[in-house]
C-alpha positions as CSV (number, residue, x, y, z in Angstrom):
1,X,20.6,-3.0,9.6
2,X,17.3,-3.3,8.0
3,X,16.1,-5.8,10.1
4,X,16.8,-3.7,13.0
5,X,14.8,-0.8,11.0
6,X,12.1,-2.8,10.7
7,X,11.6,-3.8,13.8
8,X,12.0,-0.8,15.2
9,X,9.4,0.7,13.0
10,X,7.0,-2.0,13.8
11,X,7.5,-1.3,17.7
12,X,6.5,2.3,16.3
13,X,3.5,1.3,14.7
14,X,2.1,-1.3,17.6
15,X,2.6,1.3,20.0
16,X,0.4,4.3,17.3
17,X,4.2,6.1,16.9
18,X,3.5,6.4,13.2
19,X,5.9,9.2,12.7
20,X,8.8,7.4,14.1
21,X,7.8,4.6,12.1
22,X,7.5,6.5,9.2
23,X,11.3,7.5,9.8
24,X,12.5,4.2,10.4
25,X,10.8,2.7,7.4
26,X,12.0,5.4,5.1
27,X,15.5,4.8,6.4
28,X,15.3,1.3,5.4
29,X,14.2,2.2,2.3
30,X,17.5,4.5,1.7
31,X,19.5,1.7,2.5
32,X,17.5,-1.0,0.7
33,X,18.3,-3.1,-2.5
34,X,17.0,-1.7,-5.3
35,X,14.5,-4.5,-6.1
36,X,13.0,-3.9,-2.6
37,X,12.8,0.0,-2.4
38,X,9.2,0.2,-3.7
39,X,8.0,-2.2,-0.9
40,X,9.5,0.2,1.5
41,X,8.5,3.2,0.3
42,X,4.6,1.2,0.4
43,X,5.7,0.8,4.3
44,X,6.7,4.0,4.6
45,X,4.0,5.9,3.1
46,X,1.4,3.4,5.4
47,X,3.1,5.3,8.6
48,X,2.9,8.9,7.3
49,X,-1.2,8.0,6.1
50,X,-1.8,6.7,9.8
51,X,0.3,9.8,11.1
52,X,-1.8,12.1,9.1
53,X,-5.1,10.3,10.1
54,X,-4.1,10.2,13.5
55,X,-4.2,14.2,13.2
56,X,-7.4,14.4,11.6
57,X,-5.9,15.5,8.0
58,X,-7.9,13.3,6.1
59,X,-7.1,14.2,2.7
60,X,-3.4,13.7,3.6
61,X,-4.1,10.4,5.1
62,X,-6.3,9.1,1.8
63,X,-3.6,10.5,-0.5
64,X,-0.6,8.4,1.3
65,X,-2.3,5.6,2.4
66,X,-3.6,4.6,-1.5
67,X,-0.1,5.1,-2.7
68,X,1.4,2.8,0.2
69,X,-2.0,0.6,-1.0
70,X,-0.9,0.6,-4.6
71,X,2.8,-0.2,-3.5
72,X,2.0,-3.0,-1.2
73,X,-0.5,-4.8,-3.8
74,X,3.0,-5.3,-5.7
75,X,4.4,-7.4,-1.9
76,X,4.9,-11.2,-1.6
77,X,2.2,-12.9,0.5
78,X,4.2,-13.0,3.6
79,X,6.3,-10.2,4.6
80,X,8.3,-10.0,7.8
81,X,5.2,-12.4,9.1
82,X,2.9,-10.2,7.9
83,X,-0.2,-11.8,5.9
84,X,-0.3,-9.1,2.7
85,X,-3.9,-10.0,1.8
86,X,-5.0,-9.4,5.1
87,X,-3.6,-6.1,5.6
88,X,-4.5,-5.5,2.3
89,X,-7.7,-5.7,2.7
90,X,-7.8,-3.5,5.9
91,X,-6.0,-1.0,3.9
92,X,-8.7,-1.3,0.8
93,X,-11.9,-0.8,3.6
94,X,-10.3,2.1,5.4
95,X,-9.7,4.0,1.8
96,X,-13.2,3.3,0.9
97,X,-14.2,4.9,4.5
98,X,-12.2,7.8,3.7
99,X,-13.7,7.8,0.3
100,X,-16.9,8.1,1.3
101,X,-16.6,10.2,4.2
102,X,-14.6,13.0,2.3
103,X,-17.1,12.6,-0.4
104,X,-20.1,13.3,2.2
């Protein structure tokens, strides 16, 4: 089941769907072991930052997006085929943009 949650919430994401990734992420979450749960929630707070972004509500966005940052840092180095750092460090330049610009 949570493989089919992830991808489906990846297919989401790709295609800029960020709420229905948010709610397949989230689901996964629910069902998830314990000892996974905070990764999850990281996923599933990414989704809801992009779908606030995507909206314009940039305080939202920043607000979700570090918490899913702060989650995430705590991720393997591979997850699902996804290189952490990498993403990571999208996720760290796009807070400082949002940073900055809400700051301006």
């Amino acid at each position: 089941m949570i493989d089919e949650l992830w991808e489906r919430g990846r297919l989401c994401f790709l295609e800029g769907a960020f709420y229905e990734a948010h709610e397949a992420w989230e689901e996964a979450w629910r069902s998830a072991p314990e000892a996974e749960r905070e990764l999850w929630k990281g996923w599933t707070q990414l989704a809801a930052g992009c779908h606030h972004l995507k909206k314009g509500n940039l305080r939202g966005a920043y607000t979700l997006l570090r918490r899913s940052y702060e989650r995430l840092l705590l991720s393997p180095a591979h997850f699902r085929g996804i290189r952490m750092q990498a993403l990571l460090a999208d996720l760290k330049e796009l807070l400082q943009y949002l940073d900055a610009f809400q700051r301006a």
